[in-house]
PyMOL Python script that loads the backbone (N, CA, C, O; Angstrom):
from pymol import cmd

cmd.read_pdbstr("""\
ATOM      1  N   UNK A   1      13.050 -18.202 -21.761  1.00  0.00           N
ATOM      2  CA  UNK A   1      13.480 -17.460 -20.598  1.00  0.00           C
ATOM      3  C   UNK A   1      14.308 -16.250 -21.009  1.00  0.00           C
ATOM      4  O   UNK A   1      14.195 -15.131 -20.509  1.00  0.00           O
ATOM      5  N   UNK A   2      15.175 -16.609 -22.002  1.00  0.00           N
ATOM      6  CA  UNK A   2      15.842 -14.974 -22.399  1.00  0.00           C
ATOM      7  C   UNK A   2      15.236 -14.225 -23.063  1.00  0.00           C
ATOM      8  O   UNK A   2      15.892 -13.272 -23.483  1.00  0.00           O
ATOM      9  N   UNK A   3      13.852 -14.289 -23.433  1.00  0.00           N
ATOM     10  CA  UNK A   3      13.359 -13.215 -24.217  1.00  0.00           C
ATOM     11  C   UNK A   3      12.198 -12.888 -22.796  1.00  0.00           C
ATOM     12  O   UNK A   3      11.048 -12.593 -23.121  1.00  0.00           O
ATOM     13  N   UNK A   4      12.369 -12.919 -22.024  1.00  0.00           N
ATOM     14  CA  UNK A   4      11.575 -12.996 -20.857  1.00  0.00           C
ATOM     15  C   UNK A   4      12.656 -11.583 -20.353  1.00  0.00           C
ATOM     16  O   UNK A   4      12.244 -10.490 -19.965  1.00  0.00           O
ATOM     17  N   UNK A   5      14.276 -12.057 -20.517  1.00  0.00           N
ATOM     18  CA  UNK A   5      14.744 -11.311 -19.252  1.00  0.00           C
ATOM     19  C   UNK A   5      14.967 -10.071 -20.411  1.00  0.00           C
ATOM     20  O   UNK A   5      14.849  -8.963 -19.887  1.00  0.00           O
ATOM     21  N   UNK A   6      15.209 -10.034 -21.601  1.00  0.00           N
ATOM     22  CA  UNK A   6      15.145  -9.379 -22.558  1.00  0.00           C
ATOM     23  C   UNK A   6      14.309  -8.412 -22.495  1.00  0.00           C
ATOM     24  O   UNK A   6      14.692  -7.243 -22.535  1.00  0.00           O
ATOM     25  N   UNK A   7      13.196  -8.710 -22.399  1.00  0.00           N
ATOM     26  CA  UNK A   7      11.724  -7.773 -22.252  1.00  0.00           C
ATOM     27  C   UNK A   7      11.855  -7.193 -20.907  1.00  0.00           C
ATOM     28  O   UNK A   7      11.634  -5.983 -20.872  1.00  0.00           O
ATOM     29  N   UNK A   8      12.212  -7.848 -19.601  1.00  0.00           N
ATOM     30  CA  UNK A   8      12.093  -6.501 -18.457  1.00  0.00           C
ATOM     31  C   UNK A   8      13.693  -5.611 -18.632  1.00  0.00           C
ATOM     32  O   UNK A   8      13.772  -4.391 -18.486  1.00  0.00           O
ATOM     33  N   UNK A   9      15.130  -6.695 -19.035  1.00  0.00           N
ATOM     34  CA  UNK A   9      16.014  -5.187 -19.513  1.00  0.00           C
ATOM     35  C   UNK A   9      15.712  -4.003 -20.386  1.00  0.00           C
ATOM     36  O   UNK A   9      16.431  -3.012 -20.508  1.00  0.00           O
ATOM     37  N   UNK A  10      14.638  -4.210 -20.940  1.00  0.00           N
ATOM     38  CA  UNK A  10      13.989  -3.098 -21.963  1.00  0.00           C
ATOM     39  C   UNK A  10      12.992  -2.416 -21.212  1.00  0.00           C
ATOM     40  O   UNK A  10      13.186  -1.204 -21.305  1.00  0.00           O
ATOM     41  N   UNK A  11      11.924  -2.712 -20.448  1.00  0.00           N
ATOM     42  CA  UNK A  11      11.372  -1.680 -19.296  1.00  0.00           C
ATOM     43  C   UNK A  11      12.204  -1.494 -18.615  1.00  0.00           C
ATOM     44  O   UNK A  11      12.671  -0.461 -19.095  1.00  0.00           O
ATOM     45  N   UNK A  12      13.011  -1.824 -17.480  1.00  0.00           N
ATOM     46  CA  UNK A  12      14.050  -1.205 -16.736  1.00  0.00           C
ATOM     47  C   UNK A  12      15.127   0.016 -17.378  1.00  0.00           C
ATOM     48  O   UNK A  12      15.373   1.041 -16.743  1.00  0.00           O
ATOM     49  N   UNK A  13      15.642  -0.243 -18.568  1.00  0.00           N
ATOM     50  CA  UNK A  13      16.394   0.888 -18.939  1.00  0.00           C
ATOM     51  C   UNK A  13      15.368   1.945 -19.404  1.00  0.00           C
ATOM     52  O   UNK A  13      15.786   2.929 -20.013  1.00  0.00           O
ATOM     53  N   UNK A  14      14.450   1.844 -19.230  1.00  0.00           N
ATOM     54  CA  UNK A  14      13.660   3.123 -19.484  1.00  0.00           C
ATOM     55  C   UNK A  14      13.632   4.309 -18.539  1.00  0.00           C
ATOM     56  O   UNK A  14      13.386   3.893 -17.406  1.00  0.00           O
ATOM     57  N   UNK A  15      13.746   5.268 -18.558  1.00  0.00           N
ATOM     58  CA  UNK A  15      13.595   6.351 -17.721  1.00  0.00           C
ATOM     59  C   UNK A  15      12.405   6.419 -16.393  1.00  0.00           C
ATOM     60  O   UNK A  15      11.219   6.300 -16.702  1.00  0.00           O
ATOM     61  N   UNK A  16      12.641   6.539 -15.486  1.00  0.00           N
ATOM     62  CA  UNK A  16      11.900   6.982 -14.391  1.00  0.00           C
ATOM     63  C   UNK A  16      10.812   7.598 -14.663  1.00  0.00           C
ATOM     64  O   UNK A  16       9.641   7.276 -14.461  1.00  0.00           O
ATOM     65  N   UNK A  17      11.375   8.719 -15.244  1.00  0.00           N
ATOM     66  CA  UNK A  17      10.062   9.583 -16.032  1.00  0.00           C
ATOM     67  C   UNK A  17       8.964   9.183 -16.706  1.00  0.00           C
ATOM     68  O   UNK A  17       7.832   9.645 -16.558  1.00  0.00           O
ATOM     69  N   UNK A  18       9.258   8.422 -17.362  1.00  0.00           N
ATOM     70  CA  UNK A  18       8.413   7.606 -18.481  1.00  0.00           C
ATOM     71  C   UNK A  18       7.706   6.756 -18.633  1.00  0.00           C
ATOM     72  O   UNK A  18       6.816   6.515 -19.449  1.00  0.00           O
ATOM     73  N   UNK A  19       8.564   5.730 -16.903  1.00  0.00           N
ATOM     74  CA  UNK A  19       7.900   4.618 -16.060  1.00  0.00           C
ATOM     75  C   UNK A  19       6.739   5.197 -15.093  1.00  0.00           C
ATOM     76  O   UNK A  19       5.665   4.703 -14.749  1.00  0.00           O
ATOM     77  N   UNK A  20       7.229   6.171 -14.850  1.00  0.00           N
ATOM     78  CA  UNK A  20       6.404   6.891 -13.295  1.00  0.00           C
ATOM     79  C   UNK A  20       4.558   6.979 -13.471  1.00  0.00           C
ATOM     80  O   UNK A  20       3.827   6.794 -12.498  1.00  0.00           O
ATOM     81  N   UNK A  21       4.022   7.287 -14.861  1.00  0.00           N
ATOM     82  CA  UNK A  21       2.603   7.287 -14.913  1.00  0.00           C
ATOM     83  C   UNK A  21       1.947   5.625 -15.576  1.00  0.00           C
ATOM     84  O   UNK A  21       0.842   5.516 -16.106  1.00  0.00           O
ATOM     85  N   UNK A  22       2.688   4.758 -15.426  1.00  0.00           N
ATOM     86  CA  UNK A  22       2.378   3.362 -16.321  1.00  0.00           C
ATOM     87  C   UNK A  22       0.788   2.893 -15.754  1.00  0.00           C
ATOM     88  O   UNK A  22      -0.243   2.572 -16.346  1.00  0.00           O
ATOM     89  N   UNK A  23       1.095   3.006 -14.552  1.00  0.00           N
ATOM     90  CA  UNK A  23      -0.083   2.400 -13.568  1.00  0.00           C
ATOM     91  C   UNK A  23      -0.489   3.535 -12.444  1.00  0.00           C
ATOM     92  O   UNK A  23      -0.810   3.366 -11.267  1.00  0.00           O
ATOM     93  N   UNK A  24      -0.354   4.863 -13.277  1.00  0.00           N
ATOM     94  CA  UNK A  24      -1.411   5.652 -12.518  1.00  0.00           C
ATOM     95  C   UNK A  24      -3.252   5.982 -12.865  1.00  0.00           C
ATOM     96  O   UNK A  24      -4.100   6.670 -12.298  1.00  0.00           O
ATOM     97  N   UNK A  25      -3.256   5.206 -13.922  1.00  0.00           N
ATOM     98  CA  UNK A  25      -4.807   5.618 -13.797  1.00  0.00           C
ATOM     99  C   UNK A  25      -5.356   4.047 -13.410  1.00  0.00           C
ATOM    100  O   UNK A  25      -6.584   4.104 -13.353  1.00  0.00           O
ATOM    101  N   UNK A  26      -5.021   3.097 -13.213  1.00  0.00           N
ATOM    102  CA  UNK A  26      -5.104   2.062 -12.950  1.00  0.00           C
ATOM    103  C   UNK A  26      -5.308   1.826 -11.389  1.00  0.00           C
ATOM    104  O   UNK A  26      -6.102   1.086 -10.809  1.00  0.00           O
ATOM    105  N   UNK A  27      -4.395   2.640 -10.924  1.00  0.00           N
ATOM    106  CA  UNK A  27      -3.828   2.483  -9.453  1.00  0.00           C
ATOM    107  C   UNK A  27      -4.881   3.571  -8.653  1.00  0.00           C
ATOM    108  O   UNK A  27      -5.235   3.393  -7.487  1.00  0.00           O
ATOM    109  N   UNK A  28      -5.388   4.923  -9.633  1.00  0.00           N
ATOM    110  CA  UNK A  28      -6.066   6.212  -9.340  1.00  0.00           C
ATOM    111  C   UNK A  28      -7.490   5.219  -9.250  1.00  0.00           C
ATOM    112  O   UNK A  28      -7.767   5.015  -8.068  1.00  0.00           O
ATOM    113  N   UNK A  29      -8.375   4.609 -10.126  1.00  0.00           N
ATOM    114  CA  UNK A  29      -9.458   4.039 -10.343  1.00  0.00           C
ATOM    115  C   UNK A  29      -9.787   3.022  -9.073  1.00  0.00           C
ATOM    116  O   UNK A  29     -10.850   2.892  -8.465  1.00  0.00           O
ATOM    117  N   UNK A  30      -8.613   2.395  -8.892  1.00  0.00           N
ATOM    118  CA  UNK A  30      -8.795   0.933  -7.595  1.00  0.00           C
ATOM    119  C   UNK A  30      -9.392   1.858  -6.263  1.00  0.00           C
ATOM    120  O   UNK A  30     -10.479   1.677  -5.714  1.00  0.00           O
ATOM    121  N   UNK A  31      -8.488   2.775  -5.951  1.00  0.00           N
ATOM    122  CA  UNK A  31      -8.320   3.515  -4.861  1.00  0.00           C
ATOM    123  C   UNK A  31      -9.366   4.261  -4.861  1.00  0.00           C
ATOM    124  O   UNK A  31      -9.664   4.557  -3.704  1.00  0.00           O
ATOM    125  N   UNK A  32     -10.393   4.913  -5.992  1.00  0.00           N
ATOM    126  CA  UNK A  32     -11.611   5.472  -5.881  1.00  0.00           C
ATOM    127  C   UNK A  32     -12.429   5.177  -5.742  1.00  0.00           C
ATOM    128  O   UNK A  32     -13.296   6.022  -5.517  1.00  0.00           O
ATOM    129  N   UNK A  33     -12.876   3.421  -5.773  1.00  0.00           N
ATOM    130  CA  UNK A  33     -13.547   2.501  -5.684  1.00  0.00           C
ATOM    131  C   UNK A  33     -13.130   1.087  -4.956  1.00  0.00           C
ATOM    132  O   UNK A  33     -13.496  -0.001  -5.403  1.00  0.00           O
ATOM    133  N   UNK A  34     -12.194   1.258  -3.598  1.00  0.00           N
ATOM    134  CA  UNK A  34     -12.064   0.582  -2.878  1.00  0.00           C
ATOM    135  C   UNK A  34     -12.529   0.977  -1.691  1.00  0.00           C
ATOM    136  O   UNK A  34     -12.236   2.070  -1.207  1.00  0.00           O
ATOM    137  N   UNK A  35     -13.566  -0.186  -0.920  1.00  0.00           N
ATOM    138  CA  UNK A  35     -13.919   0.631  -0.259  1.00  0.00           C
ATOM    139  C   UNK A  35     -12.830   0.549   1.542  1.00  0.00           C
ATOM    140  O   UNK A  35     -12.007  -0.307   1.866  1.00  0.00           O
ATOM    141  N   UNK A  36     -13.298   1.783   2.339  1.00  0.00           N
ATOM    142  CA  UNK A  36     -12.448   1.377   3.644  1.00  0.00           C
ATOM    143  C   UNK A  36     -12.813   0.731   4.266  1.00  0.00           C
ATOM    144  O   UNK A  36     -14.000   0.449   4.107  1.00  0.00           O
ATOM    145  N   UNK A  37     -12.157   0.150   5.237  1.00  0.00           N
ATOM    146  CA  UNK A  37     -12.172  -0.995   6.400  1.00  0.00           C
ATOM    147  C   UNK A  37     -13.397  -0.828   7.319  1.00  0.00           C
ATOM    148  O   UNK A  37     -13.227   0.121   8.085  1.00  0.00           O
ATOM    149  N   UNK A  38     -14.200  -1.252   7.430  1.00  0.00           N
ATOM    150  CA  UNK A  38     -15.018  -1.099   8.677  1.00  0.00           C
ATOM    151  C   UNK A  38     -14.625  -0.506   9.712  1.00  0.00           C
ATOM    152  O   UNK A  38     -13.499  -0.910  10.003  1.00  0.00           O
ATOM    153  N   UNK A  39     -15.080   0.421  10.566  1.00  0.00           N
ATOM    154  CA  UNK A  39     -14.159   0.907  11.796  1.00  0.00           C
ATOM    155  C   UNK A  39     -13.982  -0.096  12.509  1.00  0.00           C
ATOM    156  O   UNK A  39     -12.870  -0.489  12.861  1.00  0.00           O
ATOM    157  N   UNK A  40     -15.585  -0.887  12.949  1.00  0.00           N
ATOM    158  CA  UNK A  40     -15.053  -2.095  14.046  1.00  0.00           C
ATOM    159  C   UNK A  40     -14.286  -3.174  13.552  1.00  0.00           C
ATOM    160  O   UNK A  40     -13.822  -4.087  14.235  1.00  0.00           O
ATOM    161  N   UNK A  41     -14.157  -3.001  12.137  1.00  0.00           N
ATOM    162  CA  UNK A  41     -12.890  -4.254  12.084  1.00  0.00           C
ATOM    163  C   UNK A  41     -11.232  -3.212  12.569  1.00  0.00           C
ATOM    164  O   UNK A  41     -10.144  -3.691  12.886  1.00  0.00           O
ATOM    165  N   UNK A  42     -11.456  -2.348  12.504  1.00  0.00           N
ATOM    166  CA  UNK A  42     -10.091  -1.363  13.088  1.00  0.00           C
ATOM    167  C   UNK A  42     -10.099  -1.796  13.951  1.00  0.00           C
ATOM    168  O   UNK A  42      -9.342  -2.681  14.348  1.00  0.00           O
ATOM    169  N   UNK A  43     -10.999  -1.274  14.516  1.00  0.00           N
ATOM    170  CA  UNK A  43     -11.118  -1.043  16.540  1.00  0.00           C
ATOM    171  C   UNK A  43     -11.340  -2.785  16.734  1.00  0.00           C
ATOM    172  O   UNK A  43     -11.750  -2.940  17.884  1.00  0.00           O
ATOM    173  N   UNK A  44     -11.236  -3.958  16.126  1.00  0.00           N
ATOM    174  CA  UNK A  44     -11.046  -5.016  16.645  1.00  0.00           C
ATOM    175  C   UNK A  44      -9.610  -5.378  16.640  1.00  0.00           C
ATOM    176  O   UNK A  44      -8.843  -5.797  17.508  1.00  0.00           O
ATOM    177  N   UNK A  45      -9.502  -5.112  15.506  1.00  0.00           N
ATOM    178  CA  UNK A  45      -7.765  -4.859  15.464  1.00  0.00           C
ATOM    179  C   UNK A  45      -7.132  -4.548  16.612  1.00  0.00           C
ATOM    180  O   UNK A  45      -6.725  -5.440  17.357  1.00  0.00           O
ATOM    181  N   UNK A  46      -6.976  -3.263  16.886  1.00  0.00           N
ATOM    182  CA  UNK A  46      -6.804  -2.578  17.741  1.00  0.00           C
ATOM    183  C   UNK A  46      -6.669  -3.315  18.991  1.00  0.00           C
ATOM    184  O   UNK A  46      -5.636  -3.656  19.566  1.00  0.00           O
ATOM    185  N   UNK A  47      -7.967  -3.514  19.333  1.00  0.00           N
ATOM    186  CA  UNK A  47      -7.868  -4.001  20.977  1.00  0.00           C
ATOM    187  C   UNK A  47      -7.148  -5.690  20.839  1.00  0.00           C
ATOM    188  O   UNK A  47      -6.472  -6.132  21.768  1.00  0.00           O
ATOM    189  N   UNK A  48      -7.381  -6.429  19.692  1.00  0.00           N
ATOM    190  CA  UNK A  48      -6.952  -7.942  19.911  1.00  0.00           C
ATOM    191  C   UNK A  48      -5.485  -7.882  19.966  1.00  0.00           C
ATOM    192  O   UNK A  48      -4.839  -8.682  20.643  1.00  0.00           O
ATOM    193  N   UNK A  49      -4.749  -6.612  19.013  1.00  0.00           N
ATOM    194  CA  UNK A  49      -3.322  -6.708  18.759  1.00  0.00           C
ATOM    195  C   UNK A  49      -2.953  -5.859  20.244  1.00  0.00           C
ATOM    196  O   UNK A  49      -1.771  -6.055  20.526  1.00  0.00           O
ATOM    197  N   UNK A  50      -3.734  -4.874  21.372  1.00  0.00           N
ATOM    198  CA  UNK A  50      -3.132  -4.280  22.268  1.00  0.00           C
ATOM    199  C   UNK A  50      -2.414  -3.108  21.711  1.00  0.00           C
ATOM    200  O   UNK A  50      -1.502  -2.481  22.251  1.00  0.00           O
ATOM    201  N   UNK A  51      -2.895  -2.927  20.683  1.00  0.00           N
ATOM    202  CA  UNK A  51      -2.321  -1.099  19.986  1.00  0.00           C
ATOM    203  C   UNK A  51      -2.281   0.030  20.779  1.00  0.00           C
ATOM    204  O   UNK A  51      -3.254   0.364  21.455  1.00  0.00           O
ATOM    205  N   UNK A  52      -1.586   0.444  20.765  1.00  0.00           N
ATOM    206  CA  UNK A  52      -1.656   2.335  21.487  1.00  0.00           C
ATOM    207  C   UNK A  52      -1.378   3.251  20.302  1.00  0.00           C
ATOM    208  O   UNK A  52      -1.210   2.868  19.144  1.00  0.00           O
ATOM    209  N   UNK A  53      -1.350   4.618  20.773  1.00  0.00           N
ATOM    210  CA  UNK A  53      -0.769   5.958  20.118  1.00  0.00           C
ATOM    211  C   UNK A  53       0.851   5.529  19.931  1.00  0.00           C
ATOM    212  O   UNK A  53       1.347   5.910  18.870  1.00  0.00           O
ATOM    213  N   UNK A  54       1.525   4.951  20.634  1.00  0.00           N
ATOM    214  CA  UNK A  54       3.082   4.607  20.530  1.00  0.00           C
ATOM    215  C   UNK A  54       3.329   3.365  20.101  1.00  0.00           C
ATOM    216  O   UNK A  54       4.467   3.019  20.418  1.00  0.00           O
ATOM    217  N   UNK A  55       2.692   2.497  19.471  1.00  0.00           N
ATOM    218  CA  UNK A  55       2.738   1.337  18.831  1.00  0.00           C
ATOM    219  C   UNK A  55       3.174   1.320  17.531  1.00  0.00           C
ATOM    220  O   UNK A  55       2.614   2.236  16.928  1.00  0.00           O
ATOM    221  N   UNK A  56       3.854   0.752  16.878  1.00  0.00           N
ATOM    222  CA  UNK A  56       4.336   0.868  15.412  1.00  0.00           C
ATOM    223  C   UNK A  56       3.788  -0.507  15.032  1.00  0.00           C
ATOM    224  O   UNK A  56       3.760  -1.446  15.828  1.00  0.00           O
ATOM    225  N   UNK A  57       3.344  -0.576  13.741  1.00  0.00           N
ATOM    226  CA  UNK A  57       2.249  -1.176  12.671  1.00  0.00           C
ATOM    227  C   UNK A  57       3.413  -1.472  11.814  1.00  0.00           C
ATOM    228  O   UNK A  57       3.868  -0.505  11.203  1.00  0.00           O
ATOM    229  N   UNK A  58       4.057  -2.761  11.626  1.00  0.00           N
ATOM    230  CA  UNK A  58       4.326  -3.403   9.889  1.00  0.00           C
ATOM    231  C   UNK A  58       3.093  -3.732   9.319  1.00  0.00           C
ATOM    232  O   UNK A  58       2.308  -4.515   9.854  1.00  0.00           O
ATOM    233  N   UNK A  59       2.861  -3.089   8.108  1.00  0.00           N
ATOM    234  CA  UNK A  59       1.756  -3.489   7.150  1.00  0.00           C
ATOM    235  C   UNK A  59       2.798  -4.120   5.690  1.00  0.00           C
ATOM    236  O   UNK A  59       3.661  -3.550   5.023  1.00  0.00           O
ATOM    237  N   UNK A  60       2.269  -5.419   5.629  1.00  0.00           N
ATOM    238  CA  UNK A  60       3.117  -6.247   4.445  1.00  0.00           C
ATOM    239  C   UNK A  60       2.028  -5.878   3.426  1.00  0.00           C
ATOM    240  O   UNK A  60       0.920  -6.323   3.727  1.00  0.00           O
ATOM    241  N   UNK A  61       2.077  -5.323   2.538  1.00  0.00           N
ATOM    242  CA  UNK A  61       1.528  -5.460   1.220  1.00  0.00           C
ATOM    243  C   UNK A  61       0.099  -4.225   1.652  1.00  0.00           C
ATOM    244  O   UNK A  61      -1.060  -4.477   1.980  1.00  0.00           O
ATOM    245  N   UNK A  62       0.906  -2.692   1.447  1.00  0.00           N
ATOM    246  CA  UNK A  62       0.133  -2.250   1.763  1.00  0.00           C
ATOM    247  C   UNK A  62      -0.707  -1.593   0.600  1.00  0.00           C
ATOM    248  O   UNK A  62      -1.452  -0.734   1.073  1.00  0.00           O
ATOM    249  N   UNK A  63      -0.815  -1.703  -0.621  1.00  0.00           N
ATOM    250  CA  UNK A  63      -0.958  -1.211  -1.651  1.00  0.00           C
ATOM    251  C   UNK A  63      -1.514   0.154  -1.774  1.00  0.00           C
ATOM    252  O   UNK A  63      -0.638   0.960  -2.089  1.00  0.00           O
ATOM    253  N   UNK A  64      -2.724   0.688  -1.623  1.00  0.00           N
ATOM    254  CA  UNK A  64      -3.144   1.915  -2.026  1.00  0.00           C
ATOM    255  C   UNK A  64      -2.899   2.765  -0.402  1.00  0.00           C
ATOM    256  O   UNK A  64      -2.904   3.991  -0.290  1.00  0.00           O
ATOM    257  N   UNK A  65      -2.726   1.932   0.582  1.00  0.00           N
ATOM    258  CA  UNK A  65      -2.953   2.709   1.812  1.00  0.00           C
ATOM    259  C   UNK A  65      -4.270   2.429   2.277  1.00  0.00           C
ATOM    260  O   UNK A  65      -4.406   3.343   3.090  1.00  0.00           O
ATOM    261  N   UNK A  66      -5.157   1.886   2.302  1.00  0.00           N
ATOM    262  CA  UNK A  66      -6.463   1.503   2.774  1.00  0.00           C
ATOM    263  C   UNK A  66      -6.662   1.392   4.145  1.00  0.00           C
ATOM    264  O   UNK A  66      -7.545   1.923   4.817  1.00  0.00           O
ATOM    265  N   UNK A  67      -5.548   0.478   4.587  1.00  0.00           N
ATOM    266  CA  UNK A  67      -5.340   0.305   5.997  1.00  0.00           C
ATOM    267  C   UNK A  67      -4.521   0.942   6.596  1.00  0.00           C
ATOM    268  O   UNK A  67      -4.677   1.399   7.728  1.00  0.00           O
ATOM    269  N   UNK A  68      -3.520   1.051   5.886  1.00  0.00           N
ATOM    270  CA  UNK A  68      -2.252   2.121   6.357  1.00  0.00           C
ATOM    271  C   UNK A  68      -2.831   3.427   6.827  1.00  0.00           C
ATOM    272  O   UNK A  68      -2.306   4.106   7.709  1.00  0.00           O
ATOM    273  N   UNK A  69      -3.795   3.703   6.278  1.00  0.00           N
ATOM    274  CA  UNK A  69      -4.820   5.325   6.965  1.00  0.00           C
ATOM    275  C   UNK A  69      -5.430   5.142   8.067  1.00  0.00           C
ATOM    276  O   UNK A  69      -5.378   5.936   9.006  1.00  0.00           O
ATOM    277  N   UNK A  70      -6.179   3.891   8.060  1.00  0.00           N
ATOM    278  CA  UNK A  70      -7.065   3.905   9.125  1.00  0.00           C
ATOM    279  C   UNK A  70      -6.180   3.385  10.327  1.00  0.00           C
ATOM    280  O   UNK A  70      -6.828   3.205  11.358  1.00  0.00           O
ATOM    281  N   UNK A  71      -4.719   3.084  10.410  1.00  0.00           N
ATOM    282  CA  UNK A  71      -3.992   2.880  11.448  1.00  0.00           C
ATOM    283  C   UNK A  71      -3.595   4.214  12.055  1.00  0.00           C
ATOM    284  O   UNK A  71      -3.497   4.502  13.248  1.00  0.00           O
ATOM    285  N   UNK A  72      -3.313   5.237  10.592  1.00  0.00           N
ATOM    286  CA  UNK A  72      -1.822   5.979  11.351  1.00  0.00           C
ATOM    287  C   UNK A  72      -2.975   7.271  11.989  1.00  0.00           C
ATOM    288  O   UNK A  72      -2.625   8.244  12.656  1.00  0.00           O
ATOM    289  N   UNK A  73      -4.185   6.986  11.623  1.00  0.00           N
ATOM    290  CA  UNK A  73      -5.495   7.926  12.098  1.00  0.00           C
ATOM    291  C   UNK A  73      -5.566   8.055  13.687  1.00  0.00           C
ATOM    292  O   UNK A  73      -6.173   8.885  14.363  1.00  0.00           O
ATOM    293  N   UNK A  74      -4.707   6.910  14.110  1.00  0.00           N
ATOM    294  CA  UNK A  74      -5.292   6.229  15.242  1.00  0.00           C
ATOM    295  C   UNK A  74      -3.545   6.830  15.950  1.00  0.00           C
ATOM    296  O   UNK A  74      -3.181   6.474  17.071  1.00  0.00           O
ATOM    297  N   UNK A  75      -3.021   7.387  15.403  1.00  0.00           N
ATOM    298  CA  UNK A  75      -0.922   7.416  15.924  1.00  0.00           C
ATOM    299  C   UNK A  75      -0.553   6.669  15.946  1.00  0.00           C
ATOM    300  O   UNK A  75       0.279   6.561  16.846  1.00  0.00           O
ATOM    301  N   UNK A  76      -0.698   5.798  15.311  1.00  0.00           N
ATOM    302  CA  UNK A  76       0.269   4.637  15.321  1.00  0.00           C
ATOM    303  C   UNK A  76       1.394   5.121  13.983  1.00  0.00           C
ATOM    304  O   UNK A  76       1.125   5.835  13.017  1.00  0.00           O
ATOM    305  N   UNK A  77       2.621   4.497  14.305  1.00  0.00           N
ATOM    306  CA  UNK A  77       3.482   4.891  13.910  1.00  0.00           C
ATOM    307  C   UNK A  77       3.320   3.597  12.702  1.00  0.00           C
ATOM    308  O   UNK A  77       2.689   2.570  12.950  1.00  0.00           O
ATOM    309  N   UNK A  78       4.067   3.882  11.254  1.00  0.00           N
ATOM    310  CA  UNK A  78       3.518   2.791  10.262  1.00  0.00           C
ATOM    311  C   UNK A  78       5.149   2.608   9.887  1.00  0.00           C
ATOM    312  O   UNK A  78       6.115   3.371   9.863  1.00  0.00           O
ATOM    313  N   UNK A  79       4.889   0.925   9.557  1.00  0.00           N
ATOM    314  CA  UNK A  79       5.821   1.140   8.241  1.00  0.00           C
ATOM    315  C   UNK A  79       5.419  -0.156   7.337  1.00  0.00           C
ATOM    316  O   UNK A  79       5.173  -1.255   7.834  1.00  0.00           O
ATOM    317  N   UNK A  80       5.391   0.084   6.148  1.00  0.00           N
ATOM    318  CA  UNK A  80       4.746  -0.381   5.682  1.00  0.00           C
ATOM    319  C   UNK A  80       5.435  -0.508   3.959  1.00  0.00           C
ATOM    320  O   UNK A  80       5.668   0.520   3.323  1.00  0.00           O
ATOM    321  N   UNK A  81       5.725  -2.057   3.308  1.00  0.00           N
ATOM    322  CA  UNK A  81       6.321  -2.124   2.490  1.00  0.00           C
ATOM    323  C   UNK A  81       5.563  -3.333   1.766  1.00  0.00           C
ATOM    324  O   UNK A  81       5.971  -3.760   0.687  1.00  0.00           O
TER     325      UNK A  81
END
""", "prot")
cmd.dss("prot")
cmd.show_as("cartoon", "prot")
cmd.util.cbc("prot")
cmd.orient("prot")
């Protein structure tokens, strides 16, 4: 276990900078080859949850934005973590 917590105090003190591209071509590749949501699975969404233009959307685990687009397309207000 301490060479566990050892190893992330050694990524963590690393610079922002340095951290910031780790999992960008990783993260760039998913997102170019994921595909989007069906509309009618939106628009089922939509009408089962009673959504409007003034409705705000928690999206838990929104990763690339996949869904997070095809909501806020619609005005819905997002938040999403």
């Amino acid at each position: 276990m301490a060479k566990i917590k050892e190893t992330i105090a050694t990524y963590a003190a690393q610079s922002v900078e340095h951290r910031r591209g780790w999992f960008s071509p990783a993260a760039a590749a998913y997102a170019a080859t994921r595909p989007r949501y069906p509309q009618q699975l939106v628009e089922a969404v939509v009408a089962r949850a009673g959504l409007t233009a003034t409705s705000t959307v928690l999206e838990v685990g929104c990763g690339p934005g996949t869904a997070t687009v095809s909501f806020a397309e619609l005005g819905c207000g997002i938040v999403a973590i």
